[in-house]
DSSP file (Angstrom, degrees, kcal/mol; ACC not computed):
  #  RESIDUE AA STRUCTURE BP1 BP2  ACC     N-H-->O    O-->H-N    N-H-->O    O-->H-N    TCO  KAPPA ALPHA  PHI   PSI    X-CA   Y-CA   Z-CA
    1    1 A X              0   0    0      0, 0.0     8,-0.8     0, 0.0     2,-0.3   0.000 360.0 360.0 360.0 126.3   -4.6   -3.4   -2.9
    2    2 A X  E     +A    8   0A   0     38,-0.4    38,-1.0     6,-0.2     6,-0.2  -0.524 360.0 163.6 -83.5 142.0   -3.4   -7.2   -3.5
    3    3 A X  E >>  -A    7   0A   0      4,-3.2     3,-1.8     1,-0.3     4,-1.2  -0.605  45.9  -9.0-138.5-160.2    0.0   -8.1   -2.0
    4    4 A X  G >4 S+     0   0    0      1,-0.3     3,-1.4     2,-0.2    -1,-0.3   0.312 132.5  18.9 -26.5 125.5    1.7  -11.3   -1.2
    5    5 A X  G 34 S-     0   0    0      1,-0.2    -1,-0.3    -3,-0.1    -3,-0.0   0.579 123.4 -79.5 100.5 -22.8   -0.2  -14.2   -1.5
    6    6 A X  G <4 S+     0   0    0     -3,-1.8     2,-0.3     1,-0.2    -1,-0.2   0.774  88.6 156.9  79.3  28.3   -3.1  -12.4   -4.0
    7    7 A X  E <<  -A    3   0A   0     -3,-1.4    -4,-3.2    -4,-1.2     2,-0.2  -0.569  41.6-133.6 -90.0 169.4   -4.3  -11.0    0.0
    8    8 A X  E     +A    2   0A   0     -2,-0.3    21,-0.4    -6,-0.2     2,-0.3  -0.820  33.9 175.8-116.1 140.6   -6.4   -7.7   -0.3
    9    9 A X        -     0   0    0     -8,-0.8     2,-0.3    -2,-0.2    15,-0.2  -0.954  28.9-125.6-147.0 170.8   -5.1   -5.3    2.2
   10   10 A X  E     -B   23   0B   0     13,-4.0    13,-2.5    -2,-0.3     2,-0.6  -0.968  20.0-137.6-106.5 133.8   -5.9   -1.3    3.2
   11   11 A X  E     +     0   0B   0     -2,-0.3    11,-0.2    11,-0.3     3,-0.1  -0.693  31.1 171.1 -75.0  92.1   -3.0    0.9    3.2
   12   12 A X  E     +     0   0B   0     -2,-0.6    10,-0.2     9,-0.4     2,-0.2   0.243  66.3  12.9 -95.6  24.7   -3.6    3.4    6.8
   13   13 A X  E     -B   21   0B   0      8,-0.7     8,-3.9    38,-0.0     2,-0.3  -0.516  58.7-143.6 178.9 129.0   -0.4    5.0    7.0
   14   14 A X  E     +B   20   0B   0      6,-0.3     6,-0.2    -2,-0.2     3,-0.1  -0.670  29.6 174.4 -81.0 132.1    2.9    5.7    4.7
   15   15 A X        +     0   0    0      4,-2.1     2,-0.2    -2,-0.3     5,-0.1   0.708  68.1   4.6-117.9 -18.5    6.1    5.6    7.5
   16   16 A X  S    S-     0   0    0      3,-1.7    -1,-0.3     1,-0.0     0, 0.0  -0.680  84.6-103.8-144.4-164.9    9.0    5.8    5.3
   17   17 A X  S    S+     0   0    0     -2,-0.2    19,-0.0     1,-0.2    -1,-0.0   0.486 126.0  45.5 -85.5 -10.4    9.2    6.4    1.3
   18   18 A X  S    S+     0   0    0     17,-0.1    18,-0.9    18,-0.1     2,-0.2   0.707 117.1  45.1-103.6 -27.4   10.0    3.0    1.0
   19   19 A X  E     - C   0  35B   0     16,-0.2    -4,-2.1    17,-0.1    -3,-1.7  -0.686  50.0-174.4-125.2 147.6    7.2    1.6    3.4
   20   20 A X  E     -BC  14  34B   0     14,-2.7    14,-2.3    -2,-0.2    -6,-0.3  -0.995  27.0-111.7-150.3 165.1    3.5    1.7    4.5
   21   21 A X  E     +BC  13  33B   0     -8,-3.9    -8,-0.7    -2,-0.3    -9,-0.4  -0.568  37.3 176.8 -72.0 144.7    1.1    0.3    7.2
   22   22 A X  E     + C   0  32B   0     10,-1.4    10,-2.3   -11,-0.2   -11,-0.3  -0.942  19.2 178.3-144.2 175.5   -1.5   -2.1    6.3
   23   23 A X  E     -B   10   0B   0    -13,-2.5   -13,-4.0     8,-0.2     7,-0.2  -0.924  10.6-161.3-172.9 152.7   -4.1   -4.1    7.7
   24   24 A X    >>  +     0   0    0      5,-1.5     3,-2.2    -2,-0.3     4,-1.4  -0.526  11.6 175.6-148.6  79.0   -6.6   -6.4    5.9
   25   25 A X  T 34 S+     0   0    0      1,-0.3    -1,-0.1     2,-0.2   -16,-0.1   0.400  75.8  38.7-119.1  52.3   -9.4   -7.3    7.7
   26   26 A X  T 34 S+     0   0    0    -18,-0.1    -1,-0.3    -3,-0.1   -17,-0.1  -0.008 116.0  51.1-112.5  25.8  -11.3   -9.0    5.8
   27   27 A X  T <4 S-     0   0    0     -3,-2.2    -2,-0.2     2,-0.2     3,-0.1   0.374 108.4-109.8-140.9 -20.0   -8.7  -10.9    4.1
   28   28 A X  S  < S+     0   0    0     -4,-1.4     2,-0.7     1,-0.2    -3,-0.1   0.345  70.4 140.7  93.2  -1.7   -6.7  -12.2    7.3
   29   29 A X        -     0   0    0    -21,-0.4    -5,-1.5    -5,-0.3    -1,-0.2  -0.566  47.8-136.0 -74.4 113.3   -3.8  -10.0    6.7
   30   30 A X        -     0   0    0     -2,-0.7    -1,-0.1    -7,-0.2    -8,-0.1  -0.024  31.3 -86.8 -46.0 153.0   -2.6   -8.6   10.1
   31   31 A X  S    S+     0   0    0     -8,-0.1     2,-0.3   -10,-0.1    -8,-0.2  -0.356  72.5 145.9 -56.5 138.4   -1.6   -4.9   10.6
   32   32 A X  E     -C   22   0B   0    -10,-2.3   -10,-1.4    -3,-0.1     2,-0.7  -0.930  59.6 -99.0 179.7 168.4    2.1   -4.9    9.6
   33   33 A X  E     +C   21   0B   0     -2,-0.3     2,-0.3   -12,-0.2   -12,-0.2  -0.716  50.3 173.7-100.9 113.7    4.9   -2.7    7.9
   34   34 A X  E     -C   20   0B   0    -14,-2.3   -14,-2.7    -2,-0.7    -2,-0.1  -0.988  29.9-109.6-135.7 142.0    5.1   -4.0    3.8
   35   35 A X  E     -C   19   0B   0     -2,-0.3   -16,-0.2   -16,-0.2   -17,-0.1   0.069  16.7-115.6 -65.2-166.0    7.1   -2.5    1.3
   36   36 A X  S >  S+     0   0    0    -18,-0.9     3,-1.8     2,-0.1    -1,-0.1   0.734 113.8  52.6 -87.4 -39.7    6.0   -0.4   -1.7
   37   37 A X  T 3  S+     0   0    0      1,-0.2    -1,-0.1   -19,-0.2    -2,-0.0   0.808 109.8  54.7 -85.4 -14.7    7.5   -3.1   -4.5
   38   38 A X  T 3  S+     0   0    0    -34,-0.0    -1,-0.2   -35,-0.0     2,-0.2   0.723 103.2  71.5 -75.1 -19.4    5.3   -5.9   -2.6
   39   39 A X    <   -     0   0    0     -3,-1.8     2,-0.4   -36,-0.1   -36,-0.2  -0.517  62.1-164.9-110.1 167.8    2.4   -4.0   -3.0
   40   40 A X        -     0   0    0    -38,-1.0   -38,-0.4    -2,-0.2    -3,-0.0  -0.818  26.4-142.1-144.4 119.1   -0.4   -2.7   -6.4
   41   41 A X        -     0   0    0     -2,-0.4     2,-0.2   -40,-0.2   -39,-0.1  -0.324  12.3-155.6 -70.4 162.5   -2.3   -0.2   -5.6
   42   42 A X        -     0   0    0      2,-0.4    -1,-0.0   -41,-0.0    28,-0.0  -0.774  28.5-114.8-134.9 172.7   -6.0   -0.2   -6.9
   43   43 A X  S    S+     0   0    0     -2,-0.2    -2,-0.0     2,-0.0     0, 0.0   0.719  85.6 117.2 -78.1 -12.1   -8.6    3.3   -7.5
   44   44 A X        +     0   0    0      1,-0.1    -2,-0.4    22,-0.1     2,-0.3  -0.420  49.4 178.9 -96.2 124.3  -10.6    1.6   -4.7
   45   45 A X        -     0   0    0     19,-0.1     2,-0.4     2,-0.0    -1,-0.1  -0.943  17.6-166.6-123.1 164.2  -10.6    4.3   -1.2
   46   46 A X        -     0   0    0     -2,-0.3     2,-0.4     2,-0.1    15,-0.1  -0.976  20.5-139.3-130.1 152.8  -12.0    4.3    2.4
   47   47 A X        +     0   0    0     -2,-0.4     2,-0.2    13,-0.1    -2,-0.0  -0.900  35.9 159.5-137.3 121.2  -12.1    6.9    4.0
   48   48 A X        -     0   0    0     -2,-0.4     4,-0.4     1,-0.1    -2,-0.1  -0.762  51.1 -90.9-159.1  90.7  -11.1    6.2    8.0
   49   49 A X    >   -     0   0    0     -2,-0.2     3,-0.9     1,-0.2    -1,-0.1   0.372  54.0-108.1  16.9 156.6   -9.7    8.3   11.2
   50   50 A X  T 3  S+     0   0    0      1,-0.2    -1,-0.2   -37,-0.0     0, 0.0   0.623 116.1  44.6 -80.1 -17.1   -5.5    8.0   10.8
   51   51 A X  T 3  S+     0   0    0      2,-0.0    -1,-0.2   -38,-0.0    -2,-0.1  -0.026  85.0 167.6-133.8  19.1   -5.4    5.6   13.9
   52   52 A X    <   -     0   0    0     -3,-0.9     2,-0.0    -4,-0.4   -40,-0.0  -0.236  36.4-128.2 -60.1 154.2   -8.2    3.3   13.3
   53   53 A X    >>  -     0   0    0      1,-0.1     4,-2.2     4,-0.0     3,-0.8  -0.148  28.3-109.6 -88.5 178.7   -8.6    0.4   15.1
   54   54 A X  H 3> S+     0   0    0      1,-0.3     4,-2.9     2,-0.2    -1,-0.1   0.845 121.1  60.6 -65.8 -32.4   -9.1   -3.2   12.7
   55   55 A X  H 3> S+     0   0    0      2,-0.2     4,-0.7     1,-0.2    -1,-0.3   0.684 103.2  40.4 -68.9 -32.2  -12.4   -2.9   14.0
   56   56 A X  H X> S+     0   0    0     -3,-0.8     4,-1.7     2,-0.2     3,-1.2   0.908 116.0  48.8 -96.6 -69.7  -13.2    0.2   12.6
   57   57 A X  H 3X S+     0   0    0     -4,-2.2     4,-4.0     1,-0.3     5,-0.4   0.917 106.1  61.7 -43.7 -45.8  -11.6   -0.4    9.2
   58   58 A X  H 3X S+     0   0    0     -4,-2.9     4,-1.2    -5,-0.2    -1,-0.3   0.876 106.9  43.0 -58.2 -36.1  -13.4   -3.8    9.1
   59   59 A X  H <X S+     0   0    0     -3,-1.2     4,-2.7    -4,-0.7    -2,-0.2   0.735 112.9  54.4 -87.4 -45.6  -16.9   -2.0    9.2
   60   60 A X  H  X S+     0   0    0     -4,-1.7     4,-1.8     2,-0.2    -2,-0.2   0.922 106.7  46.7 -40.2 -51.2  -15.7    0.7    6.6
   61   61 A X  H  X S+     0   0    0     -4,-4.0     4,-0.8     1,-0.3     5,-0.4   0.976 115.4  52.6 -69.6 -40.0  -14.5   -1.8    3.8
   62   62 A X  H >< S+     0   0    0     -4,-1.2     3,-1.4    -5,-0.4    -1,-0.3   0.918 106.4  49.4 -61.6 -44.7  -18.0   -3.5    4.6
   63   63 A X  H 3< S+     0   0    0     -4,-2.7    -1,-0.2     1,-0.3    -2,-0.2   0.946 115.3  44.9 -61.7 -54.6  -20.0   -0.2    4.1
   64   64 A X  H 3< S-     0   0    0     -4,-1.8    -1,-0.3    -5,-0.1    -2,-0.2   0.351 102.3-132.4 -75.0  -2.6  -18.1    0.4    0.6
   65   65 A X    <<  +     0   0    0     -3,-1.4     4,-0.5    -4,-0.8    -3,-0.1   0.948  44.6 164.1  58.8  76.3  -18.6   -3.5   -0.7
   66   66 A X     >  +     0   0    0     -5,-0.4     4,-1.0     2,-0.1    -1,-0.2   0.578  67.5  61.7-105.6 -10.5  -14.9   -3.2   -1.5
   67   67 A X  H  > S+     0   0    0      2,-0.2     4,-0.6     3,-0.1    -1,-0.1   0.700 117.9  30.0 -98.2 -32.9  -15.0   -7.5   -1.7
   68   68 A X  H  > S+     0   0    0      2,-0.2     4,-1.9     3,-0.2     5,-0.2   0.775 116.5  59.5-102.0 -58.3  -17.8   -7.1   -4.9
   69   69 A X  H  > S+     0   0    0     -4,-0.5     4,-0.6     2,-0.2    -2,-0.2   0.873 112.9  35.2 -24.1 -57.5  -16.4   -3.9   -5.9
   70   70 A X  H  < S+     0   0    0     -4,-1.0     5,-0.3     1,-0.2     6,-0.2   0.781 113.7  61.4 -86.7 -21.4  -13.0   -5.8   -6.4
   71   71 A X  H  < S+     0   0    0     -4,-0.6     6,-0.6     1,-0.2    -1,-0.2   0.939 101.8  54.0 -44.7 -61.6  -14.8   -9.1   -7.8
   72   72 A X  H  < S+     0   0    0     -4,-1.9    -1,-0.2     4,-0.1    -2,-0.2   0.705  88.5  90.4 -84.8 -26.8  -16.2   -7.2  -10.6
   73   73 A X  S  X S-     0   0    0     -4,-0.6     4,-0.8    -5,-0.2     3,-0.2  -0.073  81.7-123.6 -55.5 149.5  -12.9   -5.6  -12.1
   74   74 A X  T  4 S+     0   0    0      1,-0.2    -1,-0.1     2,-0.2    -2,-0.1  -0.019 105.0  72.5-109.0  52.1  -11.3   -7.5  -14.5
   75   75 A X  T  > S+     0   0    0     -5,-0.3     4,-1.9    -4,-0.1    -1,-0.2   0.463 106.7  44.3 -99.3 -43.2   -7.9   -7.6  -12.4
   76   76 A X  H >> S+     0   0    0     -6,-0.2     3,-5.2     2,-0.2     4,-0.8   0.888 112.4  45.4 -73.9 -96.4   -9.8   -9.8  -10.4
   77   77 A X  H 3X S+     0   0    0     -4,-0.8     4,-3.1    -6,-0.6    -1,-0.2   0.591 110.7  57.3  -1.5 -53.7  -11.5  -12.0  -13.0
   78   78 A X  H 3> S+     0   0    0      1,-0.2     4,-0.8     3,-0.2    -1,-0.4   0.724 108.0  46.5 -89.3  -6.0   -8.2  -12.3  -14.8
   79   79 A X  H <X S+     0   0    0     -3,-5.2     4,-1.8    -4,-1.9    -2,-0.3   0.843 108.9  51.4 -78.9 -27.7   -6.6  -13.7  -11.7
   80   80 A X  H  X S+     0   0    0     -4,-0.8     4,-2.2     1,-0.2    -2,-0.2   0.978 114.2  48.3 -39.5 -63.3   -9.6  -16.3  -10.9
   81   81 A X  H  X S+     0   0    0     -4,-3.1     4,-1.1     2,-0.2    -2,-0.2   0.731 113.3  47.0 -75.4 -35.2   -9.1  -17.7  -14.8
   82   82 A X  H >X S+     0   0    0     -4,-0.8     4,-1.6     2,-0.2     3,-1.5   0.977 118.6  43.6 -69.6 -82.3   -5.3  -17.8  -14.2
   83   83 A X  H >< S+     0   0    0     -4,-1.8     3,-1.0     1,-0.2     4,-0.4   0.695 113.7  47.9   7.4 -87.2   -6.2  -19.5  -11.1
   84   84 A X  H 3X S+     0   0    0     -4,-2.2     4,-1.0     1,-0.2    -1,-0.2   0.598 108.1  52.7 -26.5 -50.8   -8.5  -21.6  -12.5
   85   85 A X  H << S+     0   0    0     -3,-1.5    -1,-0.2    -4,-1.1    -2,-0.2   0.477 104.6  57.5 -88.5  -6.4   -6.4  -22.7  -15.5
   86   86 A X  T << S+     0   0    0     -4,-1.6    -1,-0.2    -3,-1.0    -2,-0.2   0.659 101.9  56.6-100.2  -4.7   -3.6  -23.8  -13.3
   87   87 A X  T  4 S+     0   0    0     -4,-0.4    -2,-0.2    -5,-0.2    -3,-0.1   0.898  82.8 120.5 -36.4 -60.2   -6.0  -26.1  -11.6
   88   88 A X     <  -     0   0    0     -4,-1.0     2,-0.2     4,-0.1    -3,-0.1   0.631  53.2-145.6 -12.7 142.1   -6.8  -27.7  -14.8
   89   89 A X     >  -     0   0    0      1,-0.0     4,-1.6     0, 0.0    -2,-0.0  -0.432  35.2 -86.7-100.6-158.6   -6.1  -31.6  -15.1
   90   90 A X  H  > S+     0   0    0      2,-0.2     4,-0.6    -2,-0.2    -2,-0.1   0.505 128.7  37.6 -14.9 -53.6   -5.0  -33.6  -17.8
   91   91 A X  H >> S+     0   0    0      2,-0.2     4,-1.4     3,-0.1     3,-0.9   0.889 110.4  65.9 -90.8 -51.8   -8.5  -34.3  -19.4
   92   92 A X  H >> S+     0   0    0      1,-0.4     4,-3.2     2,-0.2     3,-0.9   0.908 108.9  34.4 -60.1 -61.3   -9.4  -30.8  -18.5
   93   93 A X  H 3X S+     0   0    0     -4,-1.6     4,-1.5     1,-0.2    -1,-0.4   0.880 115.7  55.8 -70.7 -24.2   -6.9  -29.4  -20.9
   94   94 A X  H <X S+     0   0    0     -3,-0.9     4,-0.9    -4,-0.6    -2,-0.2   0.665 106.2  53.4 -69.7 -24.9   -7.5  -32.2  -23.5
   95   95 A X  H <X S+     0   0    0     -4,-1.4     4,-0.6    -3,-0.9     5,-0.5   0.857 112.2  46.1 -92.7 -47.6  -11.4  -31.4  -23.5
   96   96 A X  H  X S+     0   0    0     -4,-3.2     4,-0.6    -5,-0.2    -2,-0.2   0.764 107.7  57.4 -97.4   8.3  -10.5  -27.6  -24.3
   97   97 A X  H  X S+     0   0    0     -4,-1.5     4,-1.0    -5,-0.2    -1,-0.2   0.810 113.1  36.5 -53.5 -39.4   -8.1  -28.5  -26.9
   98   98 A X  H  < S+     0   0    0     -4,-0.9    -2,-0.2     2,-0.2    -1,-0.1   0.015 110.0  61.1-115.1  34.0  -10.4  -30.2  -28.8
   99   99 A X  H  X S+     0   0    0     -4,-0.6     4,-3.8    -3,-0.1     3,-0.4   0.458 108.6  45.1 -70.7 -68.8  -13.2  -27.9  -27.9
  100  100 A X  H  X S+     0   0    0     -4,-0.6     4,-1.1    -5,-0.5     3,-0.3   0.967 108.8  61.1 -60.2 -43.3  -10.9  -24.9  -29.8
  101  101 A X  H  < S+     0   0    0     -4,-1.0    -1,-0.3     1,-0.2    -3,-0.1   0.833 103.7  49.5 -67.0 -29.6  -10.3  -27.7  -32.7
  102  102 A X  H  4 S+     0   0    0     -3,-0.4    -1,-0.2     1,-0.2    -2,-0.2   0.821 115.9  39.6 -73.8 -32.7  -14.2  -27.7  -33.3
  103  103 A X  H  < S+     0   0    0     -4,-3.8     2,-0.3    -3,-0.3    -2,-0.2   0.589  95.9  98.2-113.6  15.4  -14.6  -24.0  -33.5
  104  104 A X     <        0   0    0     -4,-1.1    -4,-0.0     1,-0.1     0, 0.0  -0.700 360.0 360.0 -61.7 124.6  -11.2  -23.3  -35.6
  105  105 A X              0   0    0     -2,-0.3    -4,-0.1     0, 0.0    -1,-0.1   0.624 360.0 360.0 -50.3 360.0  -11.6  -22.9  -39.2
């Protein structure tokens, strides 16, 4: 699930209605308490003991290629090209302006 920051995290434990555990470790996110409105859940699960350790979790998300899983969605994709287009320079956008003017009726 992306949360602050566009980091990828697994949710191991609801504590309150408002609140849930998470840990990301393949993403650097440390174990920690984040709300609900911070977070967007995605269909993607693993399946993990209730008290696994980071260690444990880390080796699940690898068996289930949850990093190419979420690469391929086009959640993902349309955040790279957002990304991407706020990189853009000066020229960058001037070249696909007058790109789109060549193939406009």
């Amino acid at each position: 699930m992306p949360g602050p920051g566009g980091s990828f995290h697994v949710m191991k434990r609801f504590l309150d209605p408002g609140k849930a555990l998470v840990d990301g470790p393949c993403s650097g996110v440390r174990r920690q308490a984040m709300p609900f409105k911070c977070m967007q859940l995605t269909d993607f699960v693993i399946k993990f003991p209730h008290s696994a350790r980071q260690k444990f979790v880390r080796r699940a998300w690898e068996k289930e290629n949850i990093n190419e899983k979420w690469a391929a969605t086009r959640w993902a994709k349309k955040i790279e090209a957002r990304a991407k287009k706020a990189k853009m320079t000066d020229f960058d956008r001037y070249k696909v302006m007058k790109a789109k003017k060549m193939y406009s009726p």
